[in-house]
N, C-alpha and C positions, 0 to 999 in steps of 0.2 A: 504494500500500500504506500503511494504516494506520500513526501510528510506534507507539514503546510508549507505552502507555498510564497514567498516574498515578489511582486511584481516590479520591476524596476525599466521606466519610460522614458528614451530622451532621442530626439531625432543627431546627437552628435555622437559619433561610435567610438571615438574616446573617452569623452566622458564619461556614455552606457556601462563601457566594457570598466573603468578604474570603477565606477560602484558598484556594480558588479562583483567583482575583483574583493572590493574591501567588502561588502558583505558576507561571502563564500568563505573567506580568511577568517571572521568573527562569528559567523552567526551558521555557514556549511553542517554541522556536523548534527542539529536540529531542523534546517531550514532548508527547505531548495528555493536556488532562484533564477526566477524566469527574466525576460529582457524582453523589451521589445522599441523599434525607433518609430512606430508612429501609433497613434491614437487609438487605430483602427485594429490593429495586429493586440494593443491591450486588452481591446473589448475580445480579439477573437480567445484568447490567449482565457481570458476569465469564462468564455460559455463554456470550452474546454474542459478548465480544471471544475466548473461545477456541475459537469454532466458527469466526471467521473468522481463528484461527492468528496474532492479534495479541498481544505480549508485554507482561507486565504485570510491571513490574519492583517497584513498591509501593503498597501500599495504607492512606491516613488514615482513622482511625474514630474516632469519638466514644466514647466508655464509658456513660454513659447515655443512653439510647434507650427511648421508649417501646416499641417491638414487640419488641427483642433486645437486652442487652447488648453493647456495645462484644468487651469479651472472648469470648464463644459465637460472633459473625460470623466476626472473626479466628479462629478454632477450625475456621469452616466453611471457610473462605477457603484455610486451610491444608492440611484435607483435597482442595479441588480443584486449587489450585494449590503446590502446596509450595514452590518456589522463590521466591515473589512475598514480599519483605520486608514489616513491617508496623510502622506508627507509631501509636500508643495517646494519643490526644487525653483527659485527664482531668482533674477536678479533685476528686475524692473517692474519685478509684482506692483499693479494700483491695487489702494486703499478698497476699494470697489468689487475686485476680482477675489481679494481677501474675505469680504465681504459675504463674498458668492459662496465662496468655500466652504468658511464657518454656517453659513447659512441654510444653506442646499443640499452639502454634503456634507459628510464627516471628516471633514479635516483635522488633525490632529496636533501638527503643527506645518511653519514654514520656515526654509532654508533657504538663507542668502548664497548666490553660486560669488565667486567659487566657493567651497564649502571648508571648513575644519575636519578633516576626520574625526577626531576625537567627539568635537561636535555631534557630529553626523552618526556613530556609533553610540555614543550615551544617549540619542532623541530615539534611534529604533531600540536601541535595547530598554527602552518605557515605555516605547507604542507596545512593542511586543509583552512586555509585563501587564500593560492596562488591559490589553487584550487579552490575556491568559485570565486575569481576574473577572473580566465581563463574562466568561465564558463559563467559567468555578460558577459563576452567581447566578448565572440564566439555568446554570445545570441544577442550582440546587431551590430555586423558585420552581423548578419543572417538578424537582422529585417533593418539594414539598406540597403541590397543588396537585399530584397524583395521592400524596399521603390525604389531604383535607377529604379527596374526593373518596380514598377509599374508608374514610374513618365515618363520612357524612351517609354512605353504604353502609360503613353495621350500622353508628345508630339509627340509622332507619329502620333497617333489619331488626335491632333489638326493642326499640320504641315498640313494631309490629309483634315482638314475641310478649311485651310486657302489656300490651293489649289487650292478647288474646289470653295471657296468665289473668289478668285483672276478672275479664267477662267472662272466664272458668270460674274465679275464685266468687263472683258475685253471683253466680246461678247456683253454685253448691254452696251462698250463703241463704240463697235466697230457697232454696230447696231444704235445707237444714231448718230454718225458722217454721216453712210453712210445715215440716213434717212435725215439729214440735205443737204448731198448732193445731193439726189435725187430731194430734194423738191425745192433746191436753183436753183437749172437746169431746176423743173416743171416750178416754178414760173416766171424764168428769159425769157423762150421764150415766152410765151403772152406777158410779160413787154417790150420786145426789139421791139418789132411788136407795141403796143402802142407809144411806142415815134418814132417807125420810122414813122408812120403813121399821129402824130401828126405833125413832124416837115414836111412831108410833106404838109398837111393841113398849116399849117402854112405860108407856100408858096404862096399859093395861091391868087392872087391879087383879085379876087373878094370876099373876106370875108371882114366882117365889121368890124370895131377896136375892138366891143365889141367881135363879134365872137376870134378875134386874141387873144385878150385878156384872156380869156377864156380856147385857148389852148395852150398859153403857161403855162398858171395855171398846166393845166394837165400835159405837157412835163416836167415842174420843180417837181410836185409831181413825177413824175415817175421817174425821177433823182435821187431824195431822197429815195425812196422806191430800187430801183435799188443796191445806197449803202447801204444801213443797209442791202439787201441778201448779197452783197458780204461780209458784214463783219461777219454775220453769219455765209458764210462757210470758211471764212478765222480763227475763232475761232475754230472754230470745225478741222478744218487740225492743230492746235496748240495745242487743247487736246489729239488729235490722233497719235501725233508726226512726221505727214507728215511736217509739215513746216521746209522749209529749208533756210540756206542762199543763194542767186544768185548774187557773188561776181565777179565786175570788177573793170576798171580803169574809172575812173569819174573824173573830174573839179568841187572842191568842191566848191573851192570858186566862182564858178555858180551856183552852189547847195545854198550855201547860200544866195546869191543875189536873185536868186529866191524866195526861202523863201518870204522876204522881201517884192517884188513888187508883191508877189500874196497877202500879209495879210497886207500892208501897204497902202490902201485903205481902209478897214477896220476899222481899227488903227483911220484913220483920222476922220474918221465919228462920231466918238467916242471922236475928241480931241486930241489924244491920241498918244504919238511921240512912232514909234519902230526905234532903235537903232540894228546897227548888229554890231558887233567886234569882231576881231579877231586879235590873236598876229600874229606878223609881223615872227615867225619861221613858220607859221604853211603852210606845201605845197600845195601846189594848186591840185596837181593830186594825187590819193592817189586809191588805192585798196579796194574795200567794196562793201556793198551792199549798194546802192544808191536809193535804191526804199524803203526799208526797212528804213531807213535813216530820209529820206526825211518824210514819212507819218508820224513820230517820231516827225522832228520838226514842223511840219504843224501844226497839234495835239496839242502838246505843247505851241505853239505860239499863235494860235488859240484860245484855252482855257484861258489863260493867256490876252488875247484882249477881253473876255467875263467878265472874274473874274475882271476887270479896270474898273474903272469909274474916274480917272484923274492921270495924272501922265504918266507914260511911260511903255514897256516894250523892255528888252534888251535878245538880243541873244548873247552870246558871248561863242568862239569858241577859245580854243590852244591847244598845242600839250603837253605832260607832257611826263618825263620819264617811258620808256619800264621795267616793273618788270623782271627782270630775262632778260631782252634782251639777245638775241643769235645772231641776225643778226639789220646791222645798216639800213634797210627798213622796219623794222617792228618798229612800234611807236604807243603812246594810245592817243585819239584825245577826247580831254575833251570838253564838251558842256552845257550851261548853258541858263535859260531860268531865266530871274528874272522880277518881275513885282512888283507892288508897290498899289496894288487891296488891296480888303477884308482881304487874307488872309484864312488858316483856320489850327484850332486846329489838335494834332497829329493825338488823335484818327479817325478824319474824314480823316485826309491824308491815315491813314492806310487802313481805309474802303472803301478809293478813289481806293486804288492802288489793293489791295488784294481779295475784295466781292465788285467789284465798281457796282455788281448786285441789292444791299440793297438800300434802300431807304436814301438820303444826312442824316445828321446828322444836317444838318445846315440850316435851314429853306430860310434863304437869298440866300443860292447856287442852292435850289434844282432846278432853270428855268436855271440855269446854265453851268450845266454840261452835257456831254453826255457819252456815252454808250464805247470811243475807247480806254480808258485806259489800259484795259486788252490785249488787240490785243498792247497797246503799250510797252508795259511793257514788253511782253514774246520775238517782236521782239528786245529790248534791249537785252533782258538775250542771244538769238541767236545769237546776235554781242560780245558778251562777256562782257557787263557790268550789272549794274544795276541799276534802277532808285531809285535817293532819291531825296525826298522832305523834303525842311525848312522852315516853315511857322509858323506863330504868326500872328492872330488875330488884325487887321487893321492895320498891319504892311508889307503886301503882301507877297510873295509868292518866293522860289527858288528852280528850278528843276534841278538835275545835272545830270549829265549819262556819263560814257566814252563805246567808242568804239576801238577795235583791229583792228589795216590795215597795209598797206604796202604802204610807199613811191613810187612814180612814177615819177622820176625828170625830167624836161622837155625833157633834154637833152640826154634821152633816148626813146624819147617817139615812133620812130621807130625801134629801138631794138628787142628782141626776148625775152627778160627777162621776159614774160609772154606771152608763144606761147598758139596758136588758140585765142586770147583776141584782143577785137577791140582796136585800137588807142584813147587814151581820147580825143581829139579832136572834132571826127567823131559821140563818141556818146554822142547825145544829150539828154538833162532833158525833162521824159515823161509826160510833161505837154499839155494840149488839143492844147491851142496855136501853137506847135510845131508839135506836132503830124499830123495836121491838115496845116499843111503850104506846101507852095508849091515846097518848097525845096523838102522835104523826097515826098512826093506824082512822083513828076518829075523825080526825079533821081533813086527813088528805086523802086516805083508800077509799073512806066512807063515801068522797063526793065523785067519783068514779059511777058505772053503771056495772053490773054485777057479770055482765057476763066480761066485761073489760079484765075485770079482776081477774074472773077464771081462763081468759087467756094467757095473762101478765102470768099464775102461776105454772101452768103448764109449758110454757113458753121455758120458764126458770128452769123446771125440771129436766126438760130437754138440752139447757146448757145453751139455748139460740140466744147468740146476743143480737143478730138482722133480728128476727120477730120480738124480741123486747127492746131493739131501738125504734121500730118504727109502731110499737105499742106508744112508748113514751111521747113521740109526737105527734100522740090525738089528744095527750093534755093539753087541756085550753091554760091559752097565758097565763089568766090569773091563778092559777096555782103552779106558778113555776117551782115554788121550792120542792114539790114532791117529783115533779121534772129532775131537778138538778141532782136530787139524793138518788132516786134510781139509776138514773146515767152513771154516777159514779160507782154504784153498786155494781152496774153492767161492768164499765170498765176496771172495775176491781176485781172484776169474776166473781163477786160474791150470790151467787146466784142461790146457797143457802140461806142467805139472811131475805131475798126476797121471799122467798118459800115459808118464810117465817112470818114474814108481814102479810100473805096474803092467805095464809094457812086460817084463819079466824074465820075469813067469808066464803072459805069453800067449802071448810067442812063445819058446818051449823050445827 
């Protein structure tokens, strides 16, 4: 193969041949070089060497020339080869023609004749370096815009696999939830028919103590078994992102008393004093989810009344400043659960709170604990806070969480400041007790028509939450609160406690 090529152009064949001459002596042993005495034999001289894909790294030319100016070759030179430097041999070069040079073509430099060798040899041995460098740089822009173009191939490529990873991973989440739902709804109608059944049996004055005994065994197993489905498909509506908030006005400070008189029985049995507090700013009526809320502090308090074995546990509740407040009804309601128990190391907090599906860390806790932390945790993060724990090891236990709500001063409490919203007052904490009294029974099922009822209950027994939602909206407006406690019973799954509340008017 050819090496590259030097062109060297002068119509005087002494001249030609002495650069010539001194090129071949300096630069021979990398470079061939070609000669040529007019214009025209240059251009042939260059279709030549780039038909047989040899490299021409510079090209000398004379400036006057009988057939072409020095500058018009260079001009042609450059339209075929553009990269090919060029040295401008002259001795009466105009400003003009210099001009043309730098302009038109790529001229590199120009040489006064007669020349300096030394000159003449240090300008090609820089053309020829610059040129070697342009050349290093065009090679490594080419390999680098081959590398962009093959890397912009995978990630396409991979983009396209993390795609189709994504819309596997979402059809077998979305097939996972709904198989939990189906089965939570198989399960739940034989289970509701067993404790309706039982607690009928149960009834019944001719059975024996042992027999009574016996079935209420069964009716409490079926209680238990009832919750753990609902909290399976209440987990599963929380990985599926169906879980919502269902925000009203409540009486919290009911909300927390409650609390109290349902786990402070408990408490006692155990020894065990629970304490509730609350700062004296903190309001009484407030906007939230109170179902949501509530199963938080049960949970909490509950766990915290297991984890004790002397000592106390305290509930304590105040309002703390709004980040960023925009409006003076919205406030963050801080909640704190502290007990004075075993206690337990971060790592198992974190295991509590995060994979509370792993087996304790703690051998002492493992008859302990149960299974609700995850369902409590995500409805925290759904009120807008987050659950932390502080604990040390026989030093007991602190659980803190805040919540975002809106003030609801008494003194509005007929207002409009939150239209279609029952009155706090009116709605009452969905505990069995309540639910079950003859208040709500009398004043809300009673104004019903009889066969509405005996659908509502057969409906419950079935487990349908479609046919007891679209019972619920043939309630006329004005008795929305009996509206809003069903809905929440629907979406509680509590479909025993409806069966309870409507158990009076079906079976007379």
């Amino acid at each position: 193969m050819q090496p590259p090529t030097i062109i060297c152009v002068d119509d005087e064949i002494f001249l030609l041949r002495s650069l010539a001459e001194t090129l071949k002596r300096k630069f021979g042993e990398n470079f061939a070089i070609e000669v040529a005495e007019t214009a025209e034999t240059a251009l042939e001289i260059i279709a030549e060497l780039q038909a047989e894909n040899v490299d021409i790294p510079l090209i000398i030319s004379d400036q006057i020339m009988p057939d072409m100016k020095g500058v018009d070759l260079l001009i042609k030179v450059y339209e075929k080869s553009p990269k090919t430097l060029q040295i401008l041999l002259t001795g009466k070069a105009s400003v003009e023609d210099v001009g043309k040079a730098v302009n038109y073509a790529n001229l590199y430099r120009y040489i006064s004749k007669p020349w300096q060798e030394d000159d003449l040899i240090l300008t090609v041995k820089e053309a020829l370096r610059s040129y070697s460098q342009d050349q290093k740089l065009a090679e490594q822009n080419l390999a680098l815009h081959q590398l962009n173009a093959s890397l912009e191939q995978k990630v396409i490529k991979r983009t396209a696999q993390l795609e189709k990873a994504k819309k596997a991973a979402e059809l077998a989440n979305e097939a996972k939830s709904n198989f939990f739902a189906f089965m939570s709804h198989e399960l739940r109608t034989p289970l509701n028919s067993i404790l309706g059944f039982s607690q009928l049996l149960a009834g019944d004055p001719t059975l024996q103590e042992e027999h009574r005994k016996q079935i209420k065994l069964v009716n409490r197993s079926g209680e238990q078994l009832l919750t753990l489905i609902n909290d399976i498909l209440a987990i599963s509506r929380l990985e599926s992102g169906l879980m919502t908030l269902n925000e009203r006005q409540f009486d919290l400070h009911r909300l927390l008393n409650f609390i109290k008189e349902m786990l402070e029985i408990k408490a006692t049995a155990k020894d065990l004093q629970l304490i509730l507090e609350w700062s004296s700013n903190l309001p009484q009526y407030i906007y939230a989810d109170d179902v949501k809320l509530r199963h938080v502090l049960l949970h909490l308090v509950s766990n915290a009344i297991k984890l004790t074995e002397t000592g106390r546990i305290t509930l304590r509740t105040f309002q703390t400043p709004f980040p960023g407040q925009q409006s003076p009804e919205s406030i963050t309601i801080h909640f704190e659960v502290e007990d004075t128990g075993l206690g337990m190391n971060s790592e198992f907090i974190e295991r509590l709170l995060f994979n509370p599906f792993q087996a304790p860390l703690n051998g002492n806790l493992s008859e302990k604990m149960d299974l609700n932390w995850s369902m409590s945790h995500e409805f925290i993060r759904l009120m807008g806070g987050e659950l932390i724990a502080q604990a040390a090891v026989d030093r007991g236990s602190i659980f803190t969480f805040k919540i975002q709500a809106k003030v609801y001063p008494p003194a509005e409490q007929n207002s409009s400041k939150f239209p279609g919203q029952i009155p706090p007052q009116s709605v009452p904490i969905l505990d069995q007790d309540v639910l079950s009294s003859e208040n709500i029974c009398a004043q809300s099922l009673a104004l019903m028509p009889g066969t509405w009822i005996e659908q509502l209950y057969q409906s419950a027994a079935q487990c349908s939450d479609r046919q007891l939602q679209s019972l619920i909206e043939k309630i006329p407006p004005e008795h929305s609160t009996l509206a809003q406690l069903l809905k929440e019973l629907v979406e509680n799954f509590r479909f025993d406690l409806i069966m309870e509340l409507t158990d009076p008017y079906v079976y007379k």
